[in-house]
MARBA-3410 file (N, C-alpha, C, O; in Angstrom, 1 decimal):
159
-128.8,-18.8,2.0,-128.7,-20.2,1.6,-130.1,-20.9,1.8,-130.5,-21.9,1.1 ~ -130.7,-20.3,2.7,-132.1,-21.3,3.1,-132.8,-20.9,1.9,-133.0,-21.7,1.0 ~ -133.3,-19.8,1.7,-134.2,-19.0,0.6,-133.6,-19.9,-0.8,-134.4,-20.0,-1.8 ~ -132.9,-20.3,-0.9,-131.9,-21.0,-3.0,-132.8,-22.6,-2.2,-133.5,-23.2,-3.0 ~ -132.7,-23.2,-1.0,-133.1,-24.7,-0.8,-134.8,-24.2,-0.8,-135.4,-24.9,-1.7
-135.6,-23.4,-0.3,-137.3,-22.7,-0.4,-137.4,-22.7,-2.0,-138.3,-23.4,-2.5 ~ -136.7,-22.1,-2.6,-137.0,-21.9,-4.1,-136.7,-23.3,-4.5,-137.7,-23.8,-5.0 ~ -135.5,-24.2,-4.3,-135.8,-25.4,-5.1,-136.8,-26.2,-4.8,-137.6,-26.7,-5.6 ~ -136.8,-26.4,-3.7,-138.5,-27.4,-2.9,-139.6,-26.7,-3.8,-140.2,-27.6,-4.3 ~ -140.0,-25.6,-4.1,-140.9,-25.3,-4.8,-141.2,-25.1,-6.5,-142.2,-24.9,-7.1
-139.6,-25.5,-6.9,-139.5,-25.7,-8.3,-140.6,-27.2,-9.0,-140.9,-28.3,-8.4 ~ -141.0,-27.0,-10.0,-141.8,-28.2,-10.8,-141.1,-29.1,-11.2,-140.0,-28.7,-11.6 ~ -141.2,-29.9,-11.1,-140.8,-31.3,-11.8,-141.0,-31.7,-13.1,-142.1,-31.9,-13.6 ~ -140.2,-31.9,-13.7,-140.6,-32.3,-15.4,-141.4,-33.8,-15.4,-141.0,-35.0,-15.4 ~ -142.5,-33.5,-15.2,-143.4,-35.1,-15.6,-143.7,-35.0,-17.2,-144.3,-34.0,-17.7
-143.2,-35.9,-17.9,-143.1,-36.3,-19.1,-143.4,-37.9,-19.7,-143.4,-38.5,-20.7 ~ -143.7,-38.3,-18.2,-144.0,-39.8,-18.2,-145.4,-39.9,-19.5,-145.5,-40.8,-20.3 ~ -146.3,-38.9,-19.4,-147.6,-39.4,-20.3,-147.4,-38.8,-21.4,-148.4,-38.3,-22.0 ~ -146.2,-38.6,-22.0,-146.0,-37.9,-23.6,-145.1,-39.3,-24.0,-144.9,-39.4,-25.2 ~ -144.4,-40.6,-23.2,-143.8,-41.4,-24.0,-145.0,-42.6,-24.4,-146.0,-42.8,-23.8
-144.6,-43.3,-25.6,-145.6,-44.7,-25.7,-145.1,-45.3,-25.3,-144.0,-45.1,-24.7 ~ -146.2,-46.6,-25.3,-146.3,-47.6,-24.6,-145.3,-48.3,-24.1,-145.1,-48.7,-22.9 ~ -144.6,-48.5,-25.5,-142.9,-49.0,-25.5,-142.2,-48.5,-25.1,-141.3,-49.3,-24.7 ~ -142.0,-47.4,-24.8,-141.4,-46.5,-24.1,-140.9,-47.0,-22.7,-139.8,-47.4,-22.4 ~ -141.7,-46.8,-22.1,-142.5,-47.2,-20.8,-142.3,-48.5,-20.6,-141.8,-48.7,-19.5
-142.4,-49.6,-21.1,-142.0,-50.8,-20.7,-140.2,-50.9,-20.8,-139.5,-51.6,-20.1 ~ -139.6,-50.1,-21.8,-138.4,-49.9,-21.8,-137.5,-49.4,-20.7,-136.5,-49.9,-20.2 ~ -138.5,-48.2,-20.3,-137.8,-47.6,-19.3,-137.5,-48.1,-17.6,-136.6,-47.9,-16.8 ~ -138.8,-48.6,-17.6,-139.0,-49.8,-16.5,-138.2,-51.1,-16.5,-137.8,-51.6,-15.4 ~ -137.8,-51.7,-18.1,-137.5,-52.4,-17.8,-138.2,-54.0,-18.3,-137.5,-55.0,-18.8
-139.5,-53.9,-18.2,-140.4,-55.1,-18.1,-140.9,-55.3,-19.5,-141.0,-54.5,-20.4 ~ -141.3,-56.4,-19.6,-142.0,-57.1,-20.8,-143.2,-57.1,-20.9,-143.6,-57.8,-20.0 ~ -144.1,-56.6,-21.7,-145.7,-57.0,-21.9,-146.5,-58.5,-21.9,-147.7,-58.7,-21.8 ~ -145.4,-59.3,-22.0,-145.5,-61.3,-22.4,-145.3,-61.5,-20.8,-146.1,-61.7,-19.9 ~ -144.0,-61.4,-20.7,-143.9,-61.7,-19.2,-143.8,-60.9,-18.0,-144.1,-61.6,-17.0
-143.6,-60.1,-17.7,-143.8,-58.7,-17.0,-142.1,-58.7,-16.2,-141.2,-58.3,-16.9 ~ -141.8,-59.0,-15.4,-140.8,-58.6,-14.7,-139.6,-60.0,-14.2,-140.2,-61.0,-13.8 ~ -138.4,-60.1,-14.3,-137.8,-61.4,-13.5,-137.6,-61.2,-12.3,-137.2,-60.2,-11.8 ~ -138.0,-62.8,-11.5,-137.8,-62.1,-10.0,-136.2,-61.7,-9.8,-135.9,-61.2,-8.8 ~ -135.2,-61.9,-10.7,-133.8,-60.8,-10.3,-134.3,-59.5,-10.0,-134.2,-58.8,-8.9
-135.0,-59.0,-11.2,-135.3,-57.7,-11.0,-135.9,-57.2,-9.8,-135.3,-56.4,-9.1 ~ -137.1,-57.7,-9.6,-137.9,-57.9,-8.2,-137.0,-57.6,-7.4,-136.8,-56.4,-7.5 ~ -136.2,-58.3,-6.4,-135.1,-58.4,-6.0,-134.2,-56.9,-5.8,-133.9,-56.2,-4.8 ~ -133.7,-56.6,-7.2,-132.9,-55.5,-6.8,-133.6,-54.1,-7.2,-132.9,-53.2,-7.4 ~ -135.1,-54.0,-7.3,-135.9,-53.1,-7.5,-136.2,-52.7,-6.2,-136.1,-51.6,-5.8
-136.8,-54.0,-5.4,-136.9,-53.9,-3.8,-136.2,-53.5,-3.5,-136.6,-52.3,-3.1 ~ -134.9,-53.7,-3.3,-133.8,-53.2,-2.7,-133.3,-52.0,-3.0,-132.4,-51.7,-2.3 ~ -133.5,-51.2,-3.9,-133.6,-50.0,-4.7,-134.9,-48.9,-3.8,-134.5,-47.8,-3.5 ~ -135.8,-49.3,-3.7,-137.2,-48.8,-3.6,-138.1,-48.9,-2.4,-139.1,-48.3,-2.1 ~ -137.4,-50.1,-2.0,-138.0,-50.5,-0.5,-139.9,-50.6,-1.1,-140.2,-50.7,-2.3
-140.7,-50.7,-0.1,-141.8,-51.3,-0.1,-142.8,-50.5,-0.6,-142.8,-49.2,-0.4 ~ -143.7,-51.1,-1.3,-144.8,-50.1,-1.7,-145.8,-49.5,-0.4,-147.0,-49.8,0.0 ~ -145.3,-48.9,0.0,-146.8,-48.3,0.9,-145.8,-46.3,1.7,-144.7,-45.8,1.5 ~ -147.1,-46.0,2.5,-146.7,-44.7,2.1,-145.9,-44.6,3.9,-146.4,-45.1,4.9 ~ -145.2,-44.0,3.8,-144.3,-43.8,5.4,-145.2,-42.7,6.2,-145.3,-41.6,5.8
-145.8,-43.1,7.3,-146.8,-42.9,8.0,-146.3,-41.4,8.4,-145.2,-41.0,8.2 ~ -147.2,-40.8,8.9,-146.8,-39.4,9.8,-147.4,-39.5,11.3,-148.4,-40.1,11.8 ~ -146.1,-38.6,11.9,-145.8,-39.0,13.3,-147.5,-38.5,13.8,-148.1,-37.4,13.4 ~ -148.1,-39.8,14.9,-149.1,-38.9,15.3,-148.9,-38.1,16.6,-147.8,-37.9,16.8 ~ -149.6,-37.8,17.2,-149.8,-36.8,18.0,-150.9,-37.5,19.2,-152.1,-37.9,18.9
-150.6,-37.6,20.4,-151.7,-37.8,21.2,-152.5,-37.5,21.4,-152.3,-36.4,21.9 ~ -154.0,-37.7,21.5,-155.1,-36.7,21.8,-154.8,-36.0,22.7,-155.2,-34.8,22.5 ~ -154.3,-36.1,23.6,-154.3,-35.5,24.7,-153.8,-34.1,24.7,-154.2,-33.1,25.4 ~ -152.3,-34.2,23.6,-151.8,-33.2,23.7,-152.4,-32.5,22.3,-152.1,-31.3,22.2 ~ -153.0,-32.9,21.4,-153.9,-32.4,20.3,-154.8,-31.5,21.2,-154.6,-30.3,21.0
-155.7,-31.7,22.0,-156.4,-31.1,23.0,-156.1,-29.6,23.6,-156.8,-28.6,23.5 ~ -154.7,-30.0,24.4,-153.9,-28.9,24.5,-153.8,-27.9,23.6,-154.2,-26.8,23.9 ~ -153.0,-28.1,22.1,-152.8,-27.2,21.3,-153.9,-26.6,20.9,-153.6,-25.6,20.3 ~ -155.3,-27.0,20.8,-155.9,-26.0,20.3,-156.3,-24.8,21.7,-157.3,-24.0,21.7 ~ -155.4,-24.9,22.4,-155.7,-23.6,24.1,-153.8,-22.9,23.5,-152.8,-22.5,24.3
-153.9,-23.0,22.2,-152.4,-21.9,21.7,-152.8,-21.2,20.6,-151.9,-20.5,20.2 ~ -153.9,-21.1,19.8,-154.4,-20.8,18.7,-154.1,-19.3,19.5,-153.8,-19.0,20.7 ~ -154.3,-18.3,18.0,-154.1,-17.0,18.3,-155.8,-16.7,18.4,-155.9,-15.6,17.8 ~ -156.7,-17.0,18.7,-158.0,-16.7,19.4,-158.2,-17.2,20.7,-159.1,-16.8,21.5 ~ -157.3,-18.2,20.9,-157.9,-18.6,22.4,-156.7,-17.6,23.6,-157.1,-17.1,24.7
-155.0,-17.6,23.0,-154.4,-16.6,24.1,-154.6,-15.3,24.4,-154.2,-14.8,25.4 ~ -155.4,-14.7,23.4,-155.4,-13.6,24.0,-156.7,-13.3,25.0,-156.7,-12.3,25.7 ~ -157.8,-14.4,24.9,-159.1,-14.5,25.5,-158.4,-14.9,26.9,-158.8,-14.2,27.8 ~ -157.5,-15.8,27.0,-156.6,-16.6,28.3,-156.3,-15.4,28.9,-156.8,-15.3,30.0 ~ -155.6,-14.4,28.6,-154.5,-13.3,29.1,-155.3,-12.4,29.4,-154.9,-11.8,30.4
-156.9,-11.9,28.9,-157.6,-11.3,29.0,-158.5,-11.6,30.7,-158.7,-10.8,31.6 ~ -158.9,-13.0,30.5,-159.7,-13.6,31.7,-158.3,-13.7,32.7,-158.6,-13.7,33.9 ~ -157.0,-13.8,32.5,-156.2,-13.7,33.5,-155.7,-12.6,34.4,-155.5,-12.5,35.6 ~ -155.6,-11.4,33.2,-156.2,-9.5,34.0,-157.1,-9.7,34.5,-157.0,-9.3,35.6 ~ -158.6,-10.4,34.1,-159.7,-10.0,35.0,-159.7,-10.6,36.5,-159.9,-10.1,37.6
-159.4,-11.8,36.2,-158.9,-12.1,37.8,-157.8,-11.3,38.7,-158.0,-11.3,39.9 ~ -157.0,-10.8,38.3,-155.9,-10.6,38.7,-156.6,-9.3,39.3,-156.5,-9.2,40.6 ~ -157.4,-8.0,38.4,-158.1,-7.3,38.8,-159.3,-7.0,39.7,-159.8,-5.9,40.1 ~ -159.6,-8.2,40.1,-160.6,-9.0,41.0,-160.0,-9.0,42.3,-160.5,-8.4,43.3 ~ -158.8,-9.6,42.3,-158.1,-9.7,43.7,-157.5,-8.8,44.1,-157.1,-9.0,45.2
-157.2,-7.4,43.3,-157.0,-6.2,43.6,-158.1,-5.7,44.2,-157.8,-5.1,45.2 ~ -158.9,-5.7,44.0,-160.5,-4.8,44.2,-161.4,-5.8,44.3,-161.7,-6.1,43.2 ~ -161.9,-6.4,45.0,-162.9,-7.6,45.7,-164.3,-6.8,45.5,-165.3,-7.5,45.2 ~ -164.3,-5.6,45.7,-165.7,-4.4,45.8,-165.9,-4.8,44.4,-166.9,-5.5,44.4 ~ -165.4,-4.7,42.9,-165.9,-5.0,42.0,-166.1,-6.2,41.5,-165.0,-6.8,41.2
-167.3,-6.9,41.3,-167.6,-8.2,41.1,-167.6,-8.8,39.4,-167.6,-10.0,38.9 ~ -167.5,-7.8,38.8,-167.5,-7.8,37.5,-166.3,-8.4,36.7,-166.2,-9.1,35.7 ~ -165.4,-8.0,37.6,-163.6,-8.5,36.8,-164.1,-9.9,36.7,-164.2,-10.7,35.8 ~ -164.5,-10.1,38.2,-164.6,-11.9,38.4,-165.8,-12.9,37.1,-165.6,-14.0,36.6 ~ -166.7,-12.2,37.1,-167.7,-12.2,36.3,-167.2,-12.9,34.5,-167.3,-13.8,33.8
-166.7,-11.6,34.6,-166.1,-11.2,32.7,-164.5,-12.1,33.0,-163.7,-12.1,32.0 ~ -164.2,-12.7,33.8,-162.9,-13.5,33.7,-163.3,-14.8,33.5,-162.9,-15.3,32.4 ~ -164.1,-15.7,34.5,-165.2,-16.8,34.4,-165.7,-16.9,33.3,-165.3,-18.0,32.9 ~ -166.6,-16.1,32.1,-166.9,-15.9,31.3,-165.7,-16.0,30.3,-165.8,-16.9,29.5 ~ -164.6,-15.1,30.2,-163.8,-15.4,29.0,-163.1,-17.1,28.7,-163.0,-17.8,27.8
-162.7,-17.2,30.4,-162.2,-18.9,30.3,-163.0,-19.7,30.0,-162.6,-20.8,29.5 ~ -164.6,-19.5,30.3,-165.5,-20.3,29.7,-165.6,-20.6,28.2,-165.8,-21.7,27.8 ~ -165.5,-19.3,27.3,-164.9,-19.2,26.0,-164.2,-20.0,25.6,-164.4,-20.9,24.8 ~ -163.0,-19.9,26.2,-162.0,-20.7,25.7,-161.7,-22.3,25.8,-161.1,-22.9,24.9 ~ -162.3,-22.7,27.0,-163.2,-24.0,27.4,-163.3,-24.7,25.6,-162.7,-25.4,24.8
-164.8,-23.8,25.8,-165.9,-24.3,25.1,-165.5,-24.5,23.6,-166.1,-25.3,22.9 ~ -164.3,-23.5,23.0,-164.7,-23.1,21.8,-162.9,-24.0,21.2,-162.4,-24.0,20.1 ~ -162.3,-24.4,22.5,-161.2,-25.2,22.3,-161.5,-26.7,22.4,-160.7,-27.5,22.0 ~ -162.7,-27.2,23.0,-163.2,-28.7,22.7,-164.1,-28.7,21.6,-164.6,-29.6,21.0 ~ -164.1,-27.4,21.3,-165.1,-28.3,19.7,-164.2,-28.1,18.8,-164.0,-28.9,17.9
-163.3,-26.9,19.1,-162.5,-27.4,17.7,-161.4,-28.7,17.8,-160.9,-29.2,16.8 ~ -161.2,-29.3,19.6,-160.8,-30.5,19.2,-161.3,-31.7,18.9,-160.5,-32.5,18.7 ~ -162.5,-32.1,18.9,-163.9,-32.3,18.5,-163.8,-32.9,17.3,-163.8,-34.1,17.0 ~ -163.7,-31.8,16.6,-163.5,-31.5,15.0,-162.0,-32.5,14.7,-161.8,-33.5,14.1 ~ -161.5,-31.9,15.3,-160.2,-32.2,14.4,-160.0,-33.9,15.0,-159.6,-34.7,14.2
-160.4,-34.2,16.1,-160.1,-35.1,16.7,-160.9,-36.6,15.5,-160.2,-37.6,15.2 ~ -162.3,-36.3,15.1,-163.3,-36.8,14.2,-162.7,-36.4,12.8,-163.2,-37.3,12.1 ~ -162.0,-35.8,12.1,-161.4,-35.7,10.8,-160.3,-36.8,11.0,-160.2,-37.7,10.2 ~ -159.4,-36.5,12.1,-158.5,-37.4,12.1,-158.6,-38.8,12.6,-157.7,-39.5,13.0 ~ -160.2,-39.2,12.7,-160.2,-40.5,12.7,-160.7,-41.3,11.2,-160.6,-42.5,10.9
-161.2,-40.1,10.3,-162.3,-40.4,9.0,-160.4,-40.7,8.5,-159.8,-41.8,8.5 ~ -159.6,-39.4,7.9,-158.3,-39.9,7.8,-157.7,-41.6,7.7,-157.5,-42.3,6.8 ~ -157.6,-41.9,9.1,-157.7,-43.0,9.4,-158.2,-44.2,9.0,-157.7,-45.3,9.0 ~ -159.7,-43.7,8.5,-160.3,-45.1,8.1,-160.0,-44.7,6.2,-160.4,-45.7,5.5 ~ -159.5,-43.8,5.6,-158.9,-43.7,4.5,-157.5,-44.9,4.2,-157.1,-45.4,3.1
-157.0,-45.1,5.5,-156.1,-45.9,5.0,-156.6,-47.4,5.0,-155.9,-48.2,4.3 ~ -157.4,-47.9,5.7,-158.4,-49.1,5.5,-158.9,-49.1,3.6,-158.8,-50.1,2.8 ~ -159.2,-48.0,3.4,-159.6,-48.5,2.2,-158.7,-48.5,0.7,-159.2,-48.1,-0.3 ~ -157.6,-48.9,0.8,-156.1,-49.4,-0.3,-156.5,-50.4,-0.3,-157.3,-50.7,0.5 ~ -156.1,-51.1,-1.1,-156.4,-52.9,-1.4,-155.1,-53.6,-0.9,-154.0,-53.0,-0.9
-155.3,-55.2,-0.3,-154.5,-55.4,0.6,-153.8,-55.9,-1.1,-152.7,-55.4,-1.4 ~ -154.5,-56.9,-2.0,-154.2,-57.5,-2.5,-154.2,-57.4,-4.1,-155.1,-56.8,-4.5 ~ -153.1,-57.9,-5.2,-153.4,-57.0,-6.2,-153.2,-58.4,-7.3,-152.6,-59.4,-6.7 ~ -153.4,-58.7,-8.4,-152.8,-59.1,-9.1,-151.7,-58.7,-10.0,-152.0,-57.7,-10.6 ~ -150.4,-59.2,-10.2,-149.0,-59.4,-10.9,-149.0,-60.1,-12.0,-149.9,-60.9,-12.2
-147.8,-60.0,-12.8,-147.4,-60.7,-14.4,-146.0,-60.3,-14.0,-145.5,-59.3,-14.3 ~ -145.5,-61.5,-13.1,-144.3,-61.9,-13.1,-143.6,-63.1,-13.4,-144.0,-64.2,-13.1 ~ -142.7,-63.0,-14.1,-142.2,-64.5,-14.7,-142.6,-64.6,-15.8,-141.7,-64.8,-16.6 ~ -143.8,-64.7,-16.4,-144.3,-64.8,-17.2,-146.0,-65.9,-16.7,-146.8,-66.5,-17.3 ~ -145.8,-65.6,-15.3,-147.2,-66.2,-14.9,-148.2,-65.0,-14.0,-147.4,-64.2,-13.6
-149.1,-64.8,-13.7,-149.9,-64.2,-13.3,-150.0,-64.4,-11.4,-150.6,-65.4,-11.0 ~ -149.8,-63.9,-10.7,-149.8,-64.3,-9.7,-150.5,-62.9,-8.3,-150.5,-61.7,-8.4 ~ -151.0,-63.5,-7.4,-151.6,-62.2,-6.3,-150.7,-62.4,-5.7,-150.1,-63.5,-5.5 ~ -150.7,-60.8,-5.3,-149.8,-60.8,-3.8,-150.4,-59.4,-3.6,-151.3,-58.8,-4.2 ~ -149.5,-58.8,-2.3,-149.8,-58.1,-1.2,-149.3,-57.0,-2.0,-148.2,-57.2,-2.5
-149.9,-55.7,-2.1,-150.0,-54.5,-2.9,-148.8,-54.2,-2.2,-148.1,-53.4,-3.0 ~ -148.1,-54.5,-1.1,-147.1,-53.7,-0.8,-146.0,-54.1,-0.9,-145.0,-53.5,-0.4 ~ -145.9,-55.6,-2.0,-144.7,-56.4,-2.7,-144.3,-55.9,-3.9,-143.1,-56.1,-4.4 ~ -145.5,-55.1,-4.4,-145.1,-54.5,-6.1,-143.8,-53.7,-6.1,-143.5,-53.2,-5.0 ~ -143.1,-53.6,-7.1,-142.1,-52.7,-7.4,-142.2,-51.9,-9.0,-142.6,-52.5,-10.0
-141.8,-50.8,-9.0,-141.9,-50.0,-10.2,-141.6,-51.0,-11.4,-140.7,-51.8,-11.3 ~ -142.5,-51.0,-12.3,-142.0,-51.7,-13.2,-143.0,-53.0,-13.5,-143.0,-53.7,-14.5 ~ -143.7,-53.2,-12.3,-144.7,-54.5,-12.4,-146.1,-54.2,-13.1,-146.7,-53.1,-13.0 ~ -146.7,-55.6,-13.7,-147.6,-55.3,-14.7,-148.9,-56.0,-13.7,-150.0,-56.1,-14.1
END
């Protein structure tokens, strides 16, 4: 059953929107070229469609962003590695090397798990200032008059 729901999520969509005219398109919407939309419509298009803007994704704390990159499959097996060497250390104290090469692996993992959260931490702020740059404000042809509002009032169908 899961594999028939995998194949449909990955089925194409018929976009056919850019083979109708012009007329078409105002038809299908609904709206007029003279006057663009009535606020009835407005109204129960909102309520149909809810608001223009995009539904955020859940973030994630730095903190525990931080953490997850000490789960990558290069950093546990370097962990499990420097944790035999210690472990091998406290078996045998005469050899100083376990201790050595264990210090050294965790140091690895340290180092090479804050730059990649570093990285990701600085992508996911550029991200961020992506959503700063949408426009707050847009002009409309509603009613039959021309009016600004807030980009996240538009509904399908507005000119």
């Amino acid at each position: 059953m899961d594999k028939d729901k995998g194949k449909n999520l990955r089925k194409e969509l018929p976009l056919t929107q850019h083979t109708l005219t012009v007329d078409q398109v105002y038809a299908e919407h609904g709206t007029n070229p003279e006057a663009g939309l009535r606020s009835a419509q407005v109204t129960s298009l909102r309520a149909q469609f809810g608001e223009n803007k995009l539904t955020p994704q859940a973030t994630i704390p730095l903190w525990l962003l931080y953490i997850y990159q000490y789960t990558n499959f290069f950093s546990l097996p370097l962990i499990g590695g420097g944790i035999l060497c210690f472990i091998a250390y406290g078996l045998d104290k005469s050899d100083q090397s376990n201790l050595y090469l264990g210090i050294v692996l965790i140091a690895v993992v340290v180092i090479t798990s804050s730059y990649s959260f570093y990285h990701e931490a600085a992508s996911l702020s550029i991200m961020q200032g992506f959503k700063n740059m949408v426009p707050k404000k847009c002009k409309v042809l509603r009613d039959g008059a021309t009016a600004v509002l807030d980009a996240v009032d538009l509904v399908p169908g507005d000119l």
